[in-house]
VMD Tcl script that draws the C-alpha trace (Angstrom):
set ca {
  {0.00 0.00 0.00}
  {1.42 3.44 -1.09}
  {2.64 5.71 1.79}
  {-0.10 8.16 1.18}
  {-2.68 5.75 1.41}
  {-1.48 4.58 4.86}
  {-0.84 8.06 5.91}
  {-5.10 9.01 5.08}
  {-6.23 5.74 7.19}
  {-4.35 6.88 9.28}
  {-5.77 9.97 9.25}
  {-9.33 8.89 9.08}
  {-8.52 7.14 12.49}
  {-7.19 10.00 14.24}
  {-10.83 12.08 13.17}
  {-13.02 9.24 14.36}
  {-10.87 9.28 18.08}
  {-10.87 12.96 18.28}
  {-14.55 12.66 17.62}
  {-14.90 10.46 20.80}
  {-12.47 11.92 22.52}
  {-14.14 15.49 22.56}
  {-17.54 13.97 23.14}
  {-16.22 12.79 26.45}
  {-14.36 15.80 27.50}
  {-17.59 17.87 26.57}
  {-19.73 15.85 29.24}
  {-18.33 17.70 31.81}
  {-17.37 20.83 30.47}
  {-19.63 23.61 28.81}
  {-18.13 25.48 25.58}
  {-15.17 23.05 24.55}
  {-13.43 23.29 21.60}
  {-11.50 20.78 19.32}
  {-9.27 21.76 16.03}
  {-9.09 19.56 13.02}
  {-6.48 16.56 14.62}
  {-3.49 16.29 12.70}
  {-1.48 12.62 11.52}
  {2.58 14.31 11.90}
  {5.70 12.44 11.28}
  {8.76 13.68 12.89}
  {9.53 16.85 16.10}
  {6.49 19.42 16.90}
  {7.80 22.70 18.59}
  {5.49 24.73 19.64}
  {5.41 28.61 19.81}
  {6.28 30.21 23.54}
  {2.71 30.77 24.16}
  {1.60 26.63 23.43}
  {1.35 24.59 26.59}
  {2.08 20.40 24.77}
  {0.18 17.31 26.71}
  {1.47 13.75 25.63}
  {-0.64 10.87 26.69}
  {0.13 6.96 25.73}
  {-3.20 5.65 24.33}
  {-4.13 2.37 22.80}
  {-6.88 2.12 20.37}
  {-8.02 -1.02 19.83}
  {-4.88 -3.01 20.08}
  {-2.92 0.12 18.48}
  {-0.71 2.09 20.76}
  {0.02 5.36 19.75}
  {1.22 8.96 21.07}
  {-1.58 11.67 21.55}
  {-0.06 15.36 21.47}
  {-1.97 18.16 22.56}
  {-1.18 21.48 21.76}
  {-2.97 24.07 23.44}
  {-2.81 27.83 24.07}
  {-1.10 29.01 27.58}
  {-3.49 30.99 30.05}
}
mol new
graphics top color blue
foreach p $ca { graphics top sphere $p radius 0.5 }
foreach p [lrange $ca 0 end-1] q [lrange $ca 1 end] { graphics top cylinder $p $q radius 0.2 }
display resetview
């Protein structure tokens, strides 16, 4: 299977736990937001004003890294 192929499952599989993953975090809080989730390969460096959460998650029998980037203050 072509890289780009793999890299748009991928993808699709990140929107659908995003999707359930703000559904939960909405339960208990009023007004939450969620941007587009994004498949990256390689560093992420923030600006000085983004706070980064990592969290080990398994999906199904998939473990992968979640990284949050989020705005200080």
């Amino acid at each position: 299977m072509p890289a780009a192929e793999v890299a748009d499952a991928v993808c699709e599989v990140v929107n659908i736990a995003a999707g359930h993953m703000k559904a939960r975090l909405a339960e208990g809080q009023a007004g939450i937001a969620l941007g587009l989730p994004l498949f990256l390969h390689g560093a992420v460096r923030p600006v000085d004003k983004m706070n980064v959460d990592v969290f080990d998650v398994v999906f199904g029998d998939v473990p992968f890294v979640l990284v949050l980037l989020h705005r200080r203050g």
